[in-house]
C-alpha positions as CSV (number, residue, x, y, z in Angstrom):
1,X,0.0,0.0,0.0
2,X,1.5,3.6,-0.9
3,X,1.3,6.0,1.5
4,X,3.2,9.4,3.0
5,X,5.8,9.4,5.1
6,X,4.2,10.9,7.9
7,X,1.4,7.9,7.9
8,X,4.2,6.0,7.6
9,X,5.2,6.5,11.0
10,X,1.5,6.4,12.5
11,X,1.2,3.3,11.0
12,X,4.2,2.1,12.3
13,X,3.9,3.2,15.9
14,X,0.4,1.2,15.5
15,X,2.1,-2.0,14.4
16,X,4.5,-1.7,17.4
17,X,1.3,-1.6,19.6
18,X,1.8,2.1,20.8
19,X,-1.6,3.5,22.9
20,X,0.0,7.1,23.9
21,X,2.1,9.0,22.3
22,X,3.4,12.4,24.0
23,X,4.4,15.2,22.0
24,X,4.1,19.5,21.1
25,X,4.0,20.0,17.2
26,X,5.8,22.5,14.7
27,X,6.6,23.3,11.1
28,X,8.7,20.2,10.6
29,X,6.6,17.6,11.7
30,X,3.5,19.0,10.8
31,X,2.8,16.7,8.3
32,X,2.9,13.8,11.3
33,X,0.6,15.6,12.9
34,X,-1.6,15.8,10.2
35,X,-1.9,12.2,9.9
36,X,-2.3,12.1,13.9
37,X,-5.5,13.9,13.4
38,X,-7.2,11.7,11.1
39,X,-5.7,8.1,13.2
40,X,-7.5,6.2,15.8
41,X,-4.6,3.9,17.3
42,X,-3.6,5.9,19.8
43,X,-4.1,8.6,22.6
44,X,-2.0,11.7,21.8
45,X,-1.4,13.9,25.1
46,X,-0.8,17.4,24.3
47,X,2.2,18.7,27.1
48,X,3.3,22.0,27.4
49,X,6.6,22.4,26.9
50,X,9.1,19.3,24.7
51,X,11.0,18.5,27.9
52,X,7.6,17.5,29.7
53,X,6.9,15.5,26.8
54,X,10.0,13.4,27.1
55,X,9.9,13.1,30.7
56,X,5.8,12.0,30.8
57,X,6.9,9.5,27.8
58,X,9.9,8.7,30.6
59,X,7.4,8.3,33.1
60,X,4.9,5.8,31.3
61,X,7.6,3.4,30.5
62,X,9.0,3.3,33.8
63,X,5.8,2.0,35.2
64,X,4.4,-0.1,32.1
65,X,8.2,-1.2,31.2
66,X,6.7,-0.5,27.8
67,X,8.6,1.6,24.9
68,X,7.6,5.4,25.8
69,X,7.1,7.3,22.8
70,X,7.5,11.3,22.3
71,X,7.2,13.4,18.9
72,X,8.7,16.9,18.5
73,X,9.9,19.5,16.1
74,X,13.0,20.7,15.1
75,X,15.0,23.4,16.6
76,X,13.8,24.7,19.7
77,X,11.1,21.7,20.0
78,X,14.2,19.3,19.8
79,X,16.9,21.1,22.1
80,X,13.9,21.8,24.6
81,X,13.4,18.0,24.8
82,X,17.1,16.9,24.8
83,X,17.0,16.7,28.8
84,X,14.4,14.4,28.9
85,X,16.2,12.1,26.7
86,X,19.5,12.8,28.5
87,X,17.3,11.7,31.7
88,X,16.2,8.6,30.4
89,X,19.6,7.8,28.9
90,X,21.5,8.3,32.8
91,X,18.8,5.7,33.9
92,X,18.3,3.3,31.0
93,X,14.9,3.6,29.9
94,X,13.4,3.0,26.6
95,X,12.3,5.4,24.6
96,X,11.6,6.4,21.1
97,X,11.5,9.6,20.2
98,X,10.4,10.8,17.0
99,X,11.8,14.7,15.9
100,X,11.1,16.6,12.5
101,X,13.8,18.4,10.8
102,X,13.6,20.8,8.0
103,X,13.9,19.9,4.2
104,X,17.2,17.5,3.2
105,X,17.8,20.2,0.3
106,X,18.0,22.5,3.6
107,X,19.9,21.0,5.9
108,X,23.4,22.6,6.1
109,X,22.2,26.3,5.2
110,X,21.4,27.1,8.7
111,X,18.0,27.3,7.9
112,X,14.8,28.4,9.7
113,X,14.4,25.9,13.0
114,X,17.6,24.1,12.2
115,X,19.5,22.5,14.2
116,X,21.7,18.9,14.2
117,X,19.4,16.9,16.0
118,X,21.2,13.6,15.5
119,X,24.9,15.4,16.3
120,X,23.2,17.0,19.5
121,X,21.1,13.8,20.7
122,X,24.4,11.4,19.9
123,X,26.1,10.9,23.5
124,X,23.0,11.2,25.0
125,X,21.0,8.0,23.0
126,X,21.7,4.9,23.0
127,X,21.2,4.8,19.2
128,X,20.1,7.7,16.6
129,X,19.1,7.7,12.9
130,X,18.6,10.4,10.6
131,X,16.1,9.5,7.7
132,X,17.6,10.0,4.0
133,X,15.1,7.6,2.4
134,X,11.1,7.7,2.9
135,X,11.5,3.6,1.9
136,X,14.1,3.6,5.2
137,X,11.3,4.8,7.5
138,X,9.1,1.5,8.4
139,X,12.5,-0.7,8.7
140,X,14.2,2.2,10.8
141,X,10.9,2.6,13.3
142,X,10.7,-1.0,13.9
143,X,14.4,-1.0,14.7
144,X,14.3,1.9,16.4
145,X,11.5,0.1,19.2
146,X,14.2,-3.2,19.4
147,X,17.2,-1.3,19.9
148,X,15.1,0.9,22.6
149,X,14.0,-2.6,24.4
150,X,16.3,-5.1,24.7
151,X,19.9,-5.6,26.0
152,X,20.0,-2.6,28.3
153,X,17.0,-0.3,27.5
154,X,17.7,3.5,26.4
155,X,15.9,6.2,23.8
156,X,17.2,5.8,20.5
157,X,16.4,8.8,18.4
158,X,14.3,9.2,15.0
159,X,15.0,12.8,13.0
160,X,12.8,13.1,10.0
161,X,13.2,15.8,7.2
162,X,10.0,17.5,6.3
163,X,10.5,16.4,2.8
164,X,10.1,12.4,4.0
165,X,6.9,13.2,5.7
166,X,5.3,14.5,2.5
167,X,6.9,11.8,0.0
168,X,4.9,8.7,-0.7
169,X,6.1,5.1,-1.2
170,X,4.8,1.7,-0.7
171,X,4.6,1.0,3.0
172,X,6.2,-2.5,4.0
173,X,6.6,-2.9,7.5
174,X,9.2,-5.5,8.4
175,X,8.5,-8.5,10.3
176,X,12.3,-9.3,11.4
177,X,14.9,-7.2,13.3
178,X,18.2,-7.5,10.6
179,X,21.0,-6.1,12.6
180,X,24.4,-8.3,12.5
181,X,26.0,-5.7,14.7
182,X,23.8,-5.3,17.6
183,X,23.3,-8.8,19.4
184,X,23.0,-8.5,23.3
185,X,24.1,-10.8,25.3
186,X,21.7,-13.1,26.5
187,X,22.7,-16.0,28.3
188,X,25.4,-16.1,30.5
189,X,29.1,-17.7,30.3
190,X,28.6,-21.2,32.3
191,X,32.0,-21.3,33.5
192,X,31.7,-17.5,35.2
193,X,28.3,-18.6,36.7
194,X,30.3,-21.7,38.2
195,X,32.6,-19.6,39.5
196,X,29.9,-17.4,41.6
197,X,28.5,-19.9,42.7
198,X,31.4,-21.8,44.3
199,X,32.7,-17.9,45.9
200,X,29.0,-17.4,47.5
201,X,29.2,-21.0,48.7
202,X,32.4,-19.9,50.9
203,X,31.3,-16.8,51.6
204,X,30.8,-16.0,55.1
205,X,29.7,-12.2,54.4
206,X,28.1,-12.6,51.3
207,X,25.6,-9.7,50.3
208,X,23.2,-9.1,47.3
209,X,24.0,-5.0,46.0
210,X,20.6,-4.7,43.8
211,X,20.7,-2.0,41.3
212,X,18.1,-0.7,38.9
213,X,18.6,-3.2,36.3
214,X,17.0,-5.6,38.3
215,X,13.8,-3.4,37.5
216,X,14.5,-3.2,34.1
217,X,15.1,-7.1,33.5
218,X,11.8,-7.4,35.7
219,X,13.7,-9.7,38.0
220,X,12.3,-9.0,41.5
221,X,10.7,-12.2,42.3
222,X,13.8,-13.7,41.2
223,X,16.0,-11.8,43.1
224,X,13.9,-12.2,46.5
225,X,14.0,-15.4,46.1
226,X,17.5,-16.1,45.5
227,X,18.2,-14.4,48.7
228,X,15.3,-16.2,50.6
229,X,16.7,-19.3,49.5
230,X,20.2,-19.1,50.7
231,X,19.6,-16.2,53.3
232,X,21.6,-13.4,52.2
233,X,21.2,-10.4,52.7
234,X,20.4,-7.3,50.4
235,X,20.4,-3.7,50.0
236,X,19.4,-1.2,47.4
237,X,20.3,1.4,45.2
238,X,18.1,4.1,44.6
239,X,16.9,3.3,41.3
240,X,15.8,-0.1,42.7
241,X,14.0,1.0,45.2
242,X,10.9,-1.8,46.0
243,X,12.6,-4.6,44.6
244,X,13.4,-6.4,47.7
245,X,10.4,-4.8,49.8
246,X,11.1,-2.8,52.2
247,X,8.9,-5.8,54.4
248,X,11.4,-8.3,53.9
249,X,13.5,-9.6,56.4
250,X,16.2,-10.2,54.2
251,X,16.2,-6.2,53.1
252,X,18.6,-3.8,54.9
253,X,17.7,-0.1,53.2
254,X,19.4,1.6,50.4
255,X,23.2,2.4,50.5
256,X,24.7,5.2,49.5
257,X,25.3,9.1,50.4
258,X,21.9,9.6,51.8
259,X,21.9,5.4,52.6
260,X,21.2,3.9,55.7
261,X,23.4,2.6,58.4
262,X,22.6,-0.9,58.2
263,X,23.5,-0.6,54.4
264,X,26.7,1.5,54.2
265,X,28.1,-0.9,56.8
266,X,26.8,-4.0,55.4
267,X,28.9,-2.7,51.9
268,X,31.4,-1.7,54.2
269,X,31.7,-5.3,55.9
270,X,30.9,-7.8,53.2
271,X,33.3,-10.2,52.3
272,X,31.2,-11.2,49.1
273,X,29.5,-8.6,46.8
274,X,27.1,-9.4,44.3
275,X,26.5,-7.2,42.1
276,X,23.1,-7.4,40.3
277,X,22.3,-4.6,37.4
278,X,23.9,-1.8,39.2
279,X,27.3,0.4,38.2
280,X,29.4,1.6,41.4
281,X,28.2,4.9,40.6
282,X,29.8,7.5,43.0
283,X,26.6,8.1,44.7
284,X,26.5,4.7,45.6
285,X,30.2,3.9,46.5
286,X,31.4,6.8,48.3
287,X,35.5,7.1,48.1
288,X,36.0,4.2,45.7
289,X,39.0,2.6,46.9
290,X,37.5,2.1,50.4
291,X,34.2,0.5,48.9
292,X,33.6,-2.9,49.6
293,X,37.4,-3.0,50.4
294,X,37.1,-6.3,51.9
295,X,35.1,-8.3,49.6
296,X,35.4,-9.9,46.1
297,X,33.0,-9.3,43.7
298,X,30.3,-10.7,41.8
299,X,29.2,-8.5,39.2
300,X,26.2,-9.3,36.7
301,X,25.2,-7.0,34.0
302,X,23.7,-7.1,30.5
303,X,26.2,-4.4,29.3
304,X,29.7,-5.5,29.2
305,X,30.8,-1.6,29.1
306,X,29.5,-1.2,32.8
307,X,31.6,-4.4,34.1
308,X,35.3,-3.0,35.3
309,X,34.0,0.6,34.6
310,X,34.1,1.9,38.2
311,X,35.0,-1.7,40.2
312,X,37.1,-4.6,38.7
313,X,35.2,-7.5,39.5
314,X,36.7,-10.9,40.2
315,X,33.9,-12.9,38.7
316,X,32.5,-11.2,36.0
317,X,28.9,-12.0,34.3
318,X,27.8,-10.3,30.7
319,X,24.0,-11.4,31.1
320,X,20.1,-11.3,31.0
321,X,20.0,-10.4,35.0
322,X,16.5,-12.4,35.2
323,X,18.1,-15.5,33.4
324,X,21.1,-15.4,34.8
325,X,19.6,-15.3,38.8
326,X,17.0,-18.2,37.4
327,X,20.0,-20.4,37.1
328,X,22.1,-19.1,40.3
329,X,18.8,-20.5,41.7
330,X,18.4,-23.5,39.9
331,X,22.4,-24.2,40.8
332,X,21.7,-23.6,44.6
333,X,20.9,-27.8,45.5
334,X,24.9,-28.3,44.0
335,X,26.6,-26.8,46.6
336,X,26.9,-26.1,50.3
337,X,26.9,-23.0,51.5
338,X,27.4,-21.5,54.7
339,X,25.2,-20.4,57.3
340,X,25.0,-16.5,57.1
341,X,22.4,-16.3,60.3
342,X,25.1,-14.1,62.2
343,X,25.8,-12.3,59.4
344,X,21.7,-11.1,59.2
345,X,22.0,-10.6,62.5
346,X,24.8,-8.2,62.7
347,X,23.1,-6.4,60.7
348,X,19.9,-6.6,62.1
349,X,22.0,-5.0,65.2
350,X,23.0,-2.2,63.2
351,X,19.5,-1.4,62.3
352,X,18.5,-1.7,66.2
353,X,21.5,0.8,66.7
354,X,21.3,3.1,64.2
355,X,17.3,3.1,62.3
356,X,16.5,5.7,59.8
357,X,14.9,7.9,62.0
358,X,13.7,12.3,62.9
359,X,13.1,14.4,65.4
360,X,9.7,14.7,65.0
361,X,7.8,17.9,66.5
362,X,3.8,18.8,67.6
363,X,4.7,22.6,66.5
364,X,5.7,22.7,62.9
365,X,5.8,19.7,60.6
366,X,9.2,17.8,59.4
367,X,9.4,17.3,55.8
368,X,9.7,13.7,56.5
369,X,6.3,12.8,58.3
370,X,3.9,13.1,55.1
371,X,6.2,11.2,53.1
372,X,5.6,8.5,55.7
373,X,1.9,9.3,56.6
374,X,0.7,8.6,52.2
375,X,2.7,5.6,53.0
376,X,0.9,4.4,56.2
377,X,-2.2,5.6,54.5
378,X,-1.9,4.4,51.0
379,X,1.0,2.2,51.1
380,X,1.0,-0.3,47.9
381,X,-2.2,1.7,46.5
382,X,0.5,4.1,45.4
383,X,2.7,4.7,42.7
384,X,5.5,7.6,43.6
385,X,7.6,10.4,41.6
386,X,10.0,12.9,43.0
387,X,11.6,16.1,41.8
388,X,15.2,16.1,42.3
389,X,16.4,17.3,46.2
390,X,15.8,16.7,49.7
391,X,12.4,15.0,49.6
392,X,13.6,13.1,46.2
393,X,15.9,11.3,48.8
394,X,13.7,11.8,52.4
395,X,10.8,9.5,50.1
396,X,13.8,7.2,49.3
397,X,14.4,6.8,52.9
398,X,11.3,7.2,54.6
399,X,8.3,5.9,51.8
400,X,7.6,1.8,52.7
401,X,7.7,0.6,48.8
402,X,6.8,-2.7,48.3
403,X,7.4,-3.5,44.6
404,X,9.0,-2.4,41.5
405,X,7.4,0.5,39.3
406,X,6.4,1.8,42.3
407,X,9.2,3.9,42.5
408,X,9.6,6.6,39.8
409,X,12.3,9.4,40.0
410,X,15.5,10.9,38.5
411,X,18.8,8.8,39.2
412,X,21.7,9.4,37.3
413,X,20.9,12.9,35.7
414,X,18.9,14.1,38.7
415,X,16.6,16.3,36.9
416,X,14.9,19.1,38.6
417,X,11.1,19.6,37.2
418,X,11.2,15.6,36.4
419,X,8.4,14.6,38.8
420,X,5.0,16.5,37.7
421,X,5.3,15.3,34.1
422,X,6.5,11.9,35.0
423,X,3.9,11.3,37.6
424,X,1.4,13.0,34.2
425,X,2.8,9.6,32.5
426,X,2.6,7.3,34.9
427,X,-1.1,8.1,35.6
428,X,-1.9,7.8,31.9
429,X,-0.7,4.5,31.8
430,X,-2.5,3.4,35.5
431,X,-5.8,5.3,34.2
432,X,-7.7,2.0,34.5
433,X,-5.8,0.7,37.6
434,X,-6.8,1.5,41.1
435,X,-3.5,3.5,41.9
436,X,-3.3,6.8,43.3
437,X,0.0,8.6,42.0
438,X,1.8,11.3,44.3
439,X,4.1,13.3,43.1
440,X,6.5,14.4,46.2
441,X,8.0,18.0,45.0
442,X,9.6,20.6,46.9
443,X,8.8,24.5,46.3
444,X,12.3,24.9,44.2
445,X,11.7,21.8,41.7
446,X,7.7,22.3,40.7
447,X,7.9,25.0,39.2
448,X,10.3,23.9,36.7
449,X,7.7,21.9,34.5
450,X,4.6,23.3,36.3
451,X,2.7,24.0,33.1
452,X,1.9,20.5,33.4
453,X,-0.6,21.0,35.8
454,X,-2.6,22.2,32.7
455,X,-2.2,18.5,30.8
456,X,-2.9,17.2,34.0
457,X,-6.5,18.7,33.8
458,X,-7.1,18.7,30.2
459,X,-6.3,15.0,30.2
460,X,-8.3,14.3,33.4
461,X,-4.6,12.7,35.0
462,X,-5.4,13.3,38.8
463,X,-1.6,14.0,39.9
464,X,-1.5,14.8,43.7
465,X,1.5,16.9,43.8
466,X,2.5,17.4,47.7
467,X,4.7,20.8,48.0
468,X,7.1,20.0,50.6
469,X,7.7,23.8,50.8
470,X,10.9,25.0,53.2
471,X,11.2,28.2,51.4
472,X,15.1,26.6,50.4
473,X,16.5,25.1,47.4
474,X,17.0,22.6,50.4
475,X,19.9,20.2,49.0
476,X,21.8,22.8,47.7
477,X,21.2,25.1,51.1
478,X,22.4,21.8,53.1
479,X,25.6,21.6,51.4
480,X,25.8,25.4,52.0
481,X,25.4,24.9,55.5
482,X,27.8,21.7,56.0
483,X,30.4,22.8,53.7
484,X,30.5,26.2,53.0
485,X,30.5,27.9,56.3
486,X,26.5,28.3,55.8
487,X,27.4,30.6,53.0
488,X,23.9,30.5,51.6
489,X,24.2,31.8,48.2
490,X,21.0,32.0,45.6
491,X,19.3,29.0,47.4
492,X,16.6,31.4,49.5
493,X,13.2,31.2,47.8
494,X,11.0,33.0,50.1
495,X,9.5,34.9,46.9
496,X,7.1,32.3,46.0
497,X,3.8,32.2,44.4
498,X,0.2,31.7,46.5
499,X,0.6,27.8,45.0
500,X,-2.8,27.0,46.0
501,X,-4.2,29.8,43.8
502,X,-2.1,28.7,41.2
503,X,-3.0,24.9,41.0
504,X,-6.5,26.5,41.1
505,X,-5.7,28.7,38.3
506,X,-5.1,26.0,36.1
507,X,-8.5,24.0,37.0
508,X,-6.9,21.9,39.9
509,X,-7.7,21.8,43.8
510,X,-5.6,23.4,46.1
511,X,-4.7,23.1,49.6
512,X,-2.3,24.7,52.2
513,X,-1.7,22.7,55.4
514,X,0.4,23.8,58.3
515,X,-0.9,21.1,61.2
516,X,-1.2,17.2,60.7
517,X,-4.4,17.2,60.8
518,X,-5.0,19.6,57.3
519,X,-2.8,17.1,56.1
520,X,-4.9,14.4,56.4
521,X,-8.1,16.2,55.6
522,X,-6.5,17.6,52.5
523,X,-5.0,14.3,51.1
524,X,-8.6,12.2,52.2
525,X,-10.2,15.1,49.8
526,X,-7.5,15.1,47.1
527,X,-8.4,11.2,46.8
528,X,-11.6,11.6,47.0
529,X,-12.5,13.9,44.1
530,X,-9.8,12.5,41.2
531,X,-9.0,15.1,39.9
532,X,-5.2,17.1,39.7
533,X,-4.1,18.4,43.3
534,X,-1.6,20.4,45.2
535,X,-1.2,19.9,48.5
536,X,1.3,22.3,49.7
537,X,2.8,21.8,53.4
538,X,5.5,24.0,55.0
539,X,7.8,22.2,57.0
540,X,10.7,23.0,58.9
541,X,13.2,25.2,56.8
542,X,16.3,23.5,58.4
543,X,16.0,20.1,57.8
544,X,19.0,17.7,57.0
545,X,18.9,14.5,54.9
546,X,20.6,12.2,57.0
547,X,22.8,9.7,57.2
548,X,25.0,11.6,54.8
549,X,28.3,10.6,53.5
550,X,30.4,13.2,53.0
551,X,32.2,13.6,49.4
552,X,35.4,11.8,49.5
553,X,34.4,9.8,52.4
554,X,33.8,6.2,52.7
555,X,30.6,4.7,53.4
556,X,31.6,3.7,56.6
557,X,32.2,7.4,57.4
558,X,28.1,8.7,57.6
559,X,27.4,11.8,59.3
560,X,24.2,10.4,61.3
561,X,21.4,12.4,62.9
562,X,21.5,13.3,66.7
563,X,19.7,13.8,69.3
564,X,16.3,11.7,71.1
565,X,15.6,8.4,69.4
């Protein structure tokens, strides 16, 4: 059948089984947009801004594990996005993102909206293409959603002349992926995997590091039972947070600079460390040499480029993490391992000592207690984004998650003005599942992307948004404070805007609470109604996020919080 370019690509998003697509149009892709109009495949959500658009397509696949999908225009349209695709690059998720470009007799004469998508997006995709040839475009889409999805996930990019859109061909879409080059590794070298096996055996210390590819390679079930089976312990990064549950015995907290006791020292005192899908990144390790100083390591990952990146590993496994913990599980009745019961209970000591803990107070709320009250009140019934900041890592610490895609925030890039439009995407895609999605923000980070609160309505996506508000751009005011001789430099934001008024300008509810009990009156309403919320509460300016390792410090070496228990 012949048909344009631009249907070309509707079509082909259809035959890849797409149901939302995020987007803002322009000149360039116009012609796309055309064809979106007259199509009835998929939803289209209109954002506000190209950044939103990524980060809301970011925010969909993270909690479907589906291929999000985001069209833009050239230029501006594309630059605006280029954090959002940066963002889901740092973190691994897939995306494919469609941009138009101008003309191909154009390209080169600087013309109007030009710009070199495809140099710009390069370091920061996993794969891009730039279409020469409208008979290209079916073979390149349907590579474009494999390369995005398999081995370990990332946004490839699409740029699309103008001049494709409009040319018409016959439409063949392929039914096989032909790429010699590209072949992930799947299964695992036996021979490494024997080698693991017989090092956790003798292992006395033995201790699972989970990192955020086990979400990626849905391997959670695996993974918890692996450790139930021999009785090891495990800890979490942030981007895995809910894998383990944070009900399981076997769990002792995330590790880290913001990590908790019981973690750092169980990384700090392993003799064993197995790596699942994480990368030793430096908010994880602390001062590298003294990480894990006295274990070897076990380090499984379905990208061979992240194996000896950071950590040199002394059994190395190039894998599928959820087929490669199958058989560490199927291999467990050939050995004999050790009993690691003092082992968990060290570390069920250090716990005891040291718990994540506040000081809470009856005049003036901490940050911490609402984080912990949607918790006690909603617990598995919700599905949580952050902004980047204190309360990205206080709901780390303090929310009890209790599965995997539960958990949505910014890792690697740490992007400020993620969580509104990711929480925007993560509702579209629970819209017929009993879920209620917060979005914990503080007063610096909302108003970053908050032109989303307009989607939010238009699209019916009922987004509570809960304004920890301290009047701070509080992470960087901490650092201030610990490091700088409370130098507080351009981090005071007591010029604000009346935020309920705001959300209410843009259709939403808005509440201001100042006592628990508006709190709980305001979220029980919020629920109630469905429909896009603020809740802004004003807590404590000076609040720490604690334990804190300090840069260049060990994890061993956490400033911890003090006072009453």
């Amino acid at each position: 059948m012949k048909m344009t370019g631009a249907k070309m690509v509707v079509e082909s998003l259809h035959q890849e089984g797409v149901e939302v697509v995020f987007g803002y149009p322009g000149g360039a892709i116009m012609n796309v947009y055309d064809e979106i109009y007259k199509q009835n495949y998929f939803q289209h959500i209109l954002n506000r801004h190209e950044q939103a658009s990524i980060i809301a397509a970011e925010g969909y696949a993270r909690v479907t594990g589906k291929v999000g999908v985001a069209i833009v225009t050239s230029g501006p349209g594309f630059t605006n996005a280029v954090t959002g695709i940066a963002d889901a690059y740092m973190d691994s998720i897939p995306l494919v993102v469609i941009s138009g470009q101008v003309p191909t007799a154009i390209i080169g004469t600087d013309g109007f909206q030009e710009i070199d998508a495809v140099g710009i997006s390069r370091p920061c995709t996993k794969h891009n293409y730039l279409v020469n040839k409208i008979e290209d475009l079916p073979r390149i889409i349907k590579e474009a959603f494999h390369i995005a999805s398999t081995g370990r996930p990332g946004p490839v990019h699409i740029d699309i002349p103008k001049d494709i859109t409009a040319e018409v061909a016959d439409f063949i879409y392929p039914e096989e992926i032909n790429l010699p080059t590209y072949k992930p590794t799947i299964n695992f070298n036996k021979r490494q995997l024997k080698k693991a096996m017989e090092a956790i055996s003798t292992a006395k210390k033995p201790l699972l590091y989970v990192g955020g590819g086990a979400i990626l390679s849905n391997c959670a079930y695996e993974i918890r039972e692996l450790a139930k089976k021999l009785n090891i312990p495990a800890v979490e990064t942030l981007m895995a947070r809910g894998v383990m549950g944070d009900e399981n015995p076997l769990f002792f907290g995330m590790l880290g600079m913001h990590g908790e006791y019981s973690a750092n020292m169980a990384a700090h005192e392993t003799d064993l460390l197995i790596s699942l899908g994480a990368r030793f990144d430096d908010r994880v390790t602390g001062r590298l040499d003294e990480f894990a100083s006295k274990a070897k390591v076990i380090h499984v990952d379905i990208d061979p480029t992240s194996i000896a990146k950071l950590v040199v590993p002394d059994y190395p496994i190039v894998g599928d993490l959820k087929v490669t913990v199958k058989a560490m599980i199927e291999a467990v009745e050939e050995y004999e391992f050790n009993d690691y019961s003092n082992w968990v209970e060290l570390l069920r000591d250090y716990r005891e000592k040291e718990p994540l803990r506040y000081i809470d107070s009856n005049e003036v709320i901490k940050p911490q207690w609402p984080i912990q009250r949607v918790g006690k009140l909603l617990g598995d019934r919700a599905i949580i984004s952050t902004d980047v900041g204190q309360h990205q890592m206080w709901t780390a610490q303090f929310f009890p998650f209790s599965y995997p895609r539960q958990w949505v925030t910014s890792g690697g890039l740490g992007t400020m003005g993620f969580g509104l439009p990711a929480a925007l995407g993560a509702a579209r895609a629970m819209k017929e599942h009993d879920k209620v999605v917060i979005n914990f923000t503080g007063d610096g980070s909302i108003l970053m992307n908050i032109q989303e609160l307009m989607t939010c309505v238009e699209y019916d996506l009922p987004v509570i948004n809960i304004v920890l508000n301290n009047n701070y751009l509080g992470m960087v005011r901490q650092w201030q404070t610990m490091f700088y001789e409370n130098r507080l430099s351009q981090t005071d934001l007591t010029a604000q805007p009346n935020f309920k008024m705001l959300v209410e300008a843009f259709g939403g509810i808005g509440y201001t609470v100042t006592t628990k009990d508006e709190f709980d009156k305001a979220l029980k309403d919020a629920i109630e109604k469905k429909k896009p919320a603020m809740i802004e509460v004003i807590v404590a300016r000076h609040e720490e996020v604690l334990p804190m390792v300090p840069n260049g410090h060990a994890l061993n070496e956490m400033t911890l919080i003090k006072g009453e228990r």
